[in-house]
VMD Tcl script that draws the C-alpha trace (Angstrom):
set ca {
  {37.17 -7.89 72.06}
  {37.47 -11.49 74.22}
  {40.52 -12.79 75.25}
  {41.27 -16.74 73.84}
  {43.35 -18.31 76.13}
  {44.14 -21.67 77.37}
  {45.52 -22.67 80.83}
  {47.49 -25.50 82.22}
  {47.16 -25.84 85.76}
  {49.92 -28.36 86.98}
  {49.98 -29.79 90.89}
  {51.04 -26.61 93.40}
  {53.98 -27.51 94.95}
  {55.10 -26.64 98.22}
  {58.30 -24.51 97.97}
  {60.69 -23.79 100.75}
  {63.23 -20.86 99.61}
  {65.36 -19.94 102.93}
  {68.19 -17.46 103.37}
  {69.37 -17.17 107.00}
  {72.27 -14.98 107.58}
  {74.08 -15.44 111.14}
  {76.26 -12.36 112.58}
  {79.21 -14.23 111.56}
  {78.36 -15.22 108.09}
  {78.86 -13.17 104.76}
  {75.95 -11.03 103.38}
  {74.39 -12.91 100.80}
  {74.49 -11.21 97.18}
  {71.70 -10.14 96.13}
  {70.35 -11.09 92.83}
  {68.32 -9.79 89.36}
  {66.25 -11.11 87.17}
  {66.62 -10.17 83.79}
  {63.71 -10.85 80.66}
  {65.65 -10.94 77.74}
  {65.84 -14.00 75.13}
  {65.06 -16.13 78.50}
  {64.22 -15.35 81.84}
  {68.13 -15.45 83.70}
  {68.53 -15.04 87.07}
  {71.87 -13.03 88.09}
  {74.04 -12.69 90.85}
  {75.00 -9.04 91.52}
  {78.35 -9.24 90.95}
  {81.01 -6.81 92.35}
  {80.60 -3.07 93.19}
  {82.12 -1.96 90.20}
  {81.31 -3.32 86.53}
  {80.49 -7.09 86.34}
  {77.16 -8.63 86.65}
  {77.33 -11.84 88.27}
  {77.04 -15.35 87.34}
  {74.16 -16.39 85.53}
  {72.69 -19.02 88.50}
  {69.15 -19.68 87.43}
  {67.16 -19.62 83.82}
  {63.57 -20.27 82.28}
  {62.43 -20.52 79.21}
  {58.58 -21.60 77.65}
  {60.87 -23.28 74.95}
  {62.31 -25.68 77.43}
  {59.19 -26.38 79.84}
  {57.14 -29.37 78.92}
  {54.35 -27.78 80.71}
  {53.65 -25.61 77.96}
  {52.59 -27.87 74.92}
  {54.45 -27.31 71.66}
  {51.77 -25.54 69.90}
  {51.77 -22.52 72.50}
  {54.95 -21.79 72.92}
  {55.23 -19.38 69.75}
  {53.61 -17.39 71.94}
  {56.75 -16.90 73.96}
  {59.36 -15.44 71.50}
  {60.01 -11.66 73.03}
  {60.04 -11.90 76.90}
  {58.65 -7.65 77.61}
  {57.82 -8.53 81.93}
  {59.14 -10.41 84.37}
  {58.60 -9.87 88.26}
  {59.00 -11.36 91.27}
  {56.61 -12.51 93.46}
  {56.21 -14.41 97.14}
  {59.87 -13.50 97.80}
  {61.22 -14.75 94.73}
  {59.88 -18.44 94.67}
  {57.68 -17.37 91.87}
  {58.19 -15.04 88.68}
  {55.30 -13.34 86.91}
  {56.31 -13.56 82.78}
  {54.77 -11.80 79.75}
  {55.75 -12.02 76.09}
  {54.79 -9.32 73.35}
  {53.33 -12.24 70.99}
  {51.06 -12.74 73.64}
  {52.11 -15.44 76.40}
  {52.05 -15.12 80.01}
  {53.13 -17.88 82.93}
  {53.59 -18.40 87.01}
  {57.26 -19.72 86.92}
  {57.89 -21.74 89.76}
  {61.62 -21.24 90.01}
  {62.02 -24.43 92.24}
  {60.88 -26.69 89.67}
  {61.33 -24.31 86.38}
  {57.64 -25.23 85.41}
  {54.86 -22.59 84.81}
  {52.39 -23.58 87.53}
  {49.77 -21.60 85.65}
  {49.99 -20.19 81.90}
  {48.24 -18.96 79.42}
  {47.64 -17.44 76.00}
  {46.08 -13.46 75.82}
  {45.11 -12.82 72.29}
  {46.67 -9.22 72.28}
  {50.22 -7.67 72.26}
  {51.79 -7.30 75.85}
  {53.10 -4.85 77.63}
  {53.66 -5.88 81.91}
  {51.39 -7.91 84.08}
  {50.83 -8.08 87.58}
  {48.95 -10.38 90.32}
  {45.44 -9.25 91.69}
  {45.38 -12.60 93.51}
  {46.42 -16.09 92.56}
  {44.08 -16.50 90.18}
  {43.20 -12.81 89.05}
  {45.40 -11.54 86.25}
  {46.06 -7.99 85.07}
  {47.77 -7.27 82.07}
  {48.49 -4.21 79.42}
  {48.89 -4.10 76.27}
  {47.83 -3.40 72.42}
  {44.88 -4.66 71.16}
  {46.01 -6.09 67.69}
  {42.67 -5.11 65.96}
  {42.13 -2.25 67.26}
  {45.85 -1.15 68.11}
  {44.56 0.91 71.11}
  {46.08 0.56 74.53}
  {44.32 -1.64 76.90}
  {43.93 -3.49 80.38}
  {42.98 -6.64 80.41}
  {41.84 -8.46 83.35}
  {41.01 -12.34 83.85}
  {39.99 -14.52 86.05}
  {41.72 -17.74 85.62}
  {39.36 -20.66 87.04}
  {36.63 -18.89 85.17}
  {38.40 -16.87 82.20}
  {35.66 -17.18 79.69}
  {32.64 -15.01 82.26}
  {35.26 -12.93 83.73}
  {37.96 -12.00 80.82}
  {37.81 -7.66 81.03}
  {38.97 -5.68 78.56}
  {39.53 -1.87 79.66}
  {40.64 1.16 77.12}
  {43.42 3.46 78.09}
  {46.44 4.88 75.93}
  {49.65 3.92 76.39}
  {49.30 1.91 79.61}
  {52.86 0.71 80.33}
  {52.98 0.30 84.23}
  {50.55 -1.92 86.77}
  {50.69 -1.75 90.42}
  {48.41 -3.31 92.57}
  {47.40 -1.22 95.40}
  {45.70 -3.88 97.90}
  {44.59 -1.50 100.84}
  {42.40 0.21 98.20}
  {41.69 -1.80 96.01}
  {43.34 0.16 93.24}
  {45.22 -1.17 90.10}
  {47.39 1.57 89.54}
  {48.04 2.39 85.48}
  {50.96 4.36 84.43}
  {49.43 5.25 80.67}
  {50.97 8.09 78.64}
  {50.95 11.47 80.49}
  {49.05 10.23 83.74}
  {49.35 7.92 86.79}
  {45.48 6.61 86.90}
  {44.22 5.04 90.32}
  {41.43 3.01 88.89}
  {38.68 1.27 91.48}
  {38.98 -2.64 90.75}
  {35.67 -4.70 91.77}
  {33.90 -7.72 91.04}
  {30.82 -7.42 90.08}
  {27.45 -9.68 90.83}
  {27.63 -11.75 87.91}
  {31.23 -12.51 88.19}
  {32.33 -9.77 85.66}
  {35.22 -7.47 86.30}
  {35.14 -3.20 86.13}
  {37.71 -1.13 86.50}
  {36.75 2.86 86.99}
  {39.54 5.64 87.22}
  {38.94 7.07 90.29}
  {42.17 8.99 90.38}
  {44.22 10.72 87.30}
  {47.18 12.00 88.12}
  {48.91 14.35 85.56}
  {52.70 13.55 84.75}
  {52.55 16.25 82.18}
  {53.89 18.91 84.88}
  {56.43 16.38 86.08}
  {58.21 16.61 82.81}
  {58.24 13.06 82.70}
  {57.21 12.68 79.52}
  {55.66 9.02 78.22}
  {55.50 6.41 81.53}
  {57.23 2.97 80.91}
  {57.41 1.35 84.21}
  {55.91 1.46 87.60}
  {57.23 0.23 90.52}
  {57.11 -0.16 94.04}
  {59.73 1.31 96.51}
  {60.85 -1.68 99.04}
  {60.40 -0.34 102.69}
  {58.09 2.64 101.72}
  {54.93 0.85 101.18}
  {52.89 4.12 100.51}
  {54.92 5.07 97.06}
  {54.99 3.68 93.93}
  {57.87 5.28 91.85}
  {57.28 6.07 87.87}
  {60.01 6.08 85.26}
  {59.72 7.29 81.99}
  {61.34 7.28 78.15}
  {62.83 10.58 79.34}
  {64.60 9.38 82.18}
  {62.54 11.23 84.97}
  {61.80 9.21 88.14}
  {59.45 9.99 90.53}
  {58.04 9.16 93.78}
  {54.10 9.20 94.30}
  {52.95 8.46 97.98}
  {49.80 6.96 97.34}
  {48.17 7.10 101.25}
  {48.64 11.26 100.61}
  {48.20 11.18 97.29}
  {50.99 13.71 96.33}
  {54.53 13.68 94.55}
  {57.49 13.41 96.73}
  {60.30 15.67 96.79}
  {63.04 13.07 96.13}
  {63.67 12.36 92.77}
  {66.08 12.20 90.05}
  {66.35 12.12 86.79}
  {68.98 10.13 84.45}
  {70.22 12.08 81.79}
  {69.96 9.74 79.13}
  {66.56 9.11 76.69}
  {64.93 5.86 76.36}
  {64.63 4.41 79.65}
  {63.05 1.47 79.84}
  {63.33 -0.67 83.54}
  {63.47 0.71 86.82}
  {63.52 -1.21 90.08}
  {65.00 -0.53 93.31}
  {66.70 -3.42 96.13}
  {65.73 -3.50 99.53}
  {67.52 -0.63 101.01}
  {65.82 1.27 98.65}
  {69.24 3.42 97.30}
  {70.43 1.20 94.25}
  {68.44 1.38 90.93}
  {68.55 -0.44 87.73}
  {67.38 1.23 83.99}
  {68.45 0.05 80.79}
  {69.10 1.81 77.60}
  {68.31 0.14 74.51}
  {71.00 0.81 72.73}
  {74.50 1.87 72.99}
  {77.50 2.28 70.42}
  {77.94 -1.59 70.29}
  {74.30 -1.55 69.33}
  {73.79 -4.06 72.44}
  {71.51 -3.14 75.50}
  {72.93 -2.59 78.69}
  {71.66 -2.83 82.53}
  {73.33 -0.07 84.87}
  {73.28 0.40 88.37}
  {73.42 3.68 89.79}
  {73.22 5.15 94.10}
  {70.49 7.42 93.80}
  {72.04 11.06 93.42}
  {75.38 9.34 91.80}
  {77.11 8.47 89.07}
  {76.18 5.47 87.06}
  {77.69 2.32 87.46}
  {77.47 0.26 84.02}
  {77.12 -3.71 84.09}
  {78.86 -6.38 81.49}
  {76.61 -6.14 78.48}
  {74.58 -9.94 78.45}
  {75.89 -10.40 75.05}
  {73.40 -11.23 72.17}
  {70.49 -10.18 74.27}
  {67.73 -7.86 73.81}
  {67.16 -6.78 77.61}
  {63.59 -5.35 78.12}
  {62.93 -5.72 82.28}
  {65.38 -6.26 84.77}
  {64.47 -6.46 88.32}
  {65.63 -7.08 91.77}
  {64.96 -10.45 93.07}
  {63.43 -9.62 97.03}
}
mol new
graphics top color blue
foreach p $ca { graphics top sphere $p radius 0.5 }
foreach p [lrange $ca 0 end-1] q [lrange $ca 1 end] { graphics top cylinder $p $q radius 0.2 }
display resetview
């Protein structure tokens, strides 16, 4: 099946986002993202229970980039992630939508509409797009792969199972999947007449790992060789992708139904979010790896899918 989409390409803008910290001055707090009814940006609040102040927010609702016929396909916000430091978000929505939020401006400096349910996304290059997802036809898992400037010759459409996780591995050229029971490596080229293939040169079993079905994939900050899996069963693991083999440290949350997982920069505080809880709200947590859990204020109302460090 093709993807239909449409893009809106709007003037690149030259952003400036500094944060210079002198010996003398306070440590700046760091901040999360959250996709929930909007995209929110967060302040991290104190050490104990209280996520910050809401200081930043996006929504396809509210950006007149996005003309008013399109922006249906923006209801249930599934991805969000960081990108260039934090001066631009990758966005997906289930019905469909994806963007380049330019959080200077609060405009999507590229969008566009994948005929297909959504899972994540993530950036091959600035104008190469991979996302997963369900085909609505179909209803198999897929990987779908586009080349903006040239969407209609390039669009790929790649079958897996339950592909929930993307990483882009750059030094290989690898788009990592994290599908249901395995961690596939798969070879990304371009081929001769523009077209796209992706082969699975790499399956790595999670089956042993007792990890149960994968739901998000993740880089660790200041260990570029590792990507670290989470899964539904609240196993997370470390994969060092230079020696291809699963690290020792690991943990796993004793709680079903994980969903997020991201780590900051010193690569010791976590997030994961249950979907429910006795309230019937979801919740963000914070835990030190190897410690208790530390639970956040609830973001009232809000159906919290992704939440992610802001570095």
């Amino acid at each position: 099946m093709g993807i239909c989409m449409k893009i809106l390409n709007i003037k690149n803008c030259l952003l400036v986002v500094a944060c210079i910290t002198a010996p003398i001055a306070p440590v700046m707090a760091q901040e999360i993202v959250v996709a929930a009814s909007d995209i929110s940006i967060y302040e991290e609040g104190d050490a104990s229970v209280n996520l910050g102040n809401r200081v930043w927010s996006w929504s396809a609702a509210d950006d007149s980039s996005i003309p008013k016929q399109f922006k249906t396909h923006f209801k249930t916000y599934c991805e969000v992630k960081p990108v260039d430091g934090g001066k631009e978000f990758l966005v997906a929505a289930s019905e469909g939508g994806f963007a380049i939020v330019d959080r200077e401006t609060k405009k999507a400096r590229k969008w566009g509409i994948c005929g297909q349910e959504l899972f994540t996304i993530e950036k091959i290059s600035d104008d190469v797009i991979a996302f997963s997802g369900r085909d609505h036809k179909s209803r198999s898992g897929c990987v779908f792969i586009v080349d903006l400037k040239n969407r209609e010759k390039t669009a790929g459409r790649f079958v897996f199972d339950k592909p929930r996780g993307l990483y882009w591995d750059e030094e290989k050229s690898y788009l990592w999947v994290l599908d249901a029971g395995a961690l596939n490596g798969c070879k990304f080229k371009r081929e001769s007449d523009g077209t796209f293939s992706l082969n699975r040169a790499k399956i790595i079993s999670l089956v042993d790992r007792d990890t149960g079905l994968g739901c998000d994939l993740r880089p660790l900050p200041k260990y570029t060789n590792g990507v670290l899996t989470a899964s539904m069963k609240g196993a997370v693991r470390l994969f060092d992708l230079k020696k291809m083999y699963w690290c020792k440290n690991s943990t796993t949350i004793p709680v079903d139904h994980v969903n997020s997982y991201d780590t900051n920069v010193d690569g010791k505080a976590f997030f994961v979010r249950f979907p429910k809880d006795a309230s019937g709200s979801d919740v963000l947590e914070k835990r030190q790896w190897g410690r208790r859990f530390i639970p956040f204020k609830k973001i009232k109302g809000a159906a919290v899918r992704r939440a992610r460090w802001v570095q």
